[in-house]
N, C-alpha and C positions, 0 to 999 in steps of 0.2 A: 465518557464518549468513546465509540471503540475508533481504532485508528486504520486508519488505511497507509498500505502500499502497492504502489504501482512499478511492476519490475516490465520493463522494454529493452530490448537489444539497442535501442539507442537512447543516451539521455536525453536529447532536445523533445523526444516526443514523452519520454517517463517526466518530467519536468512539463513541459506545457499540459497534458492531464491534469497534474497536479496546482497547476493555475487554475486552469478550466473550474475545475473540482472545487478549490477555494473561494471564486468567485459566485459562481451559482447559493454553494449550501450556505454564505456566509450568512450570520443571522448575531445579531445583539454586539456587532463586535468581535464575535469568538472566534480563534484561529481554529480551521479546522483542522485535526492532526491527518493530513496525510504526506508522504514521502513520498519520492522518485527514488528509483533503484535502476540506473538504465545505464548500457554499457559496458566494456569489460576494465578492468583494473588498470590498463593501459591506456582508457580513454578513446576506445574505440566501438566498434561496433562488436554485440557482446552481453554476456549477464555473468556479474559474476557474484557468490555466496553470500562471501562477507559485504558488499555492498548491500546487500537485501538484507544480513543478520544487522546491520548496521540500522536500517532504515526501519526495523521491525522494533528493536529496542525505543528509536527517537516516537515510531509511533502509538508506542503503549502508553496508555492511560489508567490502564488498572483494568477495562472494562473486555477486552481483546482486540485484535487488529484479525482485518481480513486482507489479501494478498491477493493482486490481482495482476495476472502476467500476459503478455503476447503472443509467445510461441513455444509450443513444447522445450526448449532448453531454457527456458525463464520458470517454466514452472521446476524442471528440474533442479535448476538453481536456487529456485524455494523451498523446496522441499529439503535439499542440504541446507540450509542455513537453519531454518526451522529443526531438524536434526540438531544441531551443535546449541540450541537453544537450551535451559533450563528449567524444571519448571518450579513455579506453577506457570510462566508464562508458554513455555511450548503449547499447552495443552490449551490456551486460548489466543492462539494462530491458527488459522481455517486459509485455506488458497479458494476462493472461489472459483466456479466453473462459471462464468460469465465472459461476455467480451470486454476486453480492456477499458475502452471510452467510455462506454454506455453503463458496463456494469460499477465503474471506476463514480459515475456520475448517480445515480441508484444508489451506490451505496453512502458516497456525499449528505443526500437528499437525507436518506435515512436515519444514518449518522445525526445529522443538527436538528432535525424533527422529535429526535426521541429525547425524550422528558418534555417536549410542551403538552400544554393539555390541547384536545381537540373537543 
């Protein structure tokens, strides 16, 4: 399953996403892997790297993680983290250009849909 994270300058809302998100796609039981990445290092309002290289690692599955952020300095805090990353996993982490909630919620959907049959 690829994993998601949600980076916000604040965590109550990178955190509540990431309930949102669980709740909707949950299917059979399965945790869905996504992570909050929200805040700075301090506990404040903020994005900071290794929080998101942190939440990228817990969110991989083997399959890739997609990285969905708020505000231009979230995406640039993704895209450092994902720098200091390894591969083979660097190379399947993608930041999507979607909005936070909705594309956070779309990719959920997507995420636990994929391998059922239709």
């Amino acid at each position: 399953m690829i994993g998601i994270v949600v980076v916000s300058h604040s965590s109550k809302v990178a955190e509540g996403i990431c309930d949102m998100v669980k709740q909707i796609s949950s299917r059979d039981g399965a945790e869905m892997p996504i992570y909050p990445a929200g805040g700075n290092a301090q506990g404040g309002l903020g994005t900071d790297p290794q929080k998101v290289l942190d939440a990228i690692k817990l969110a991989d599955q083997g399959e890739g993680v997609v990285v969905l952020a708020d505000l231009g300095s979230g995406v640039i805090s993704s895209q450092a983290a994902i720098a200091m990353l390894e591969e083979p996993l660097r190379s399947r982490v993608k930041i999507a250009d979607a909005p936070i909630l909705e594309g956070a919620v779309g990719a959920g959907v997507e995420a636990a849909a994929d391998g059922e049959s239709t």
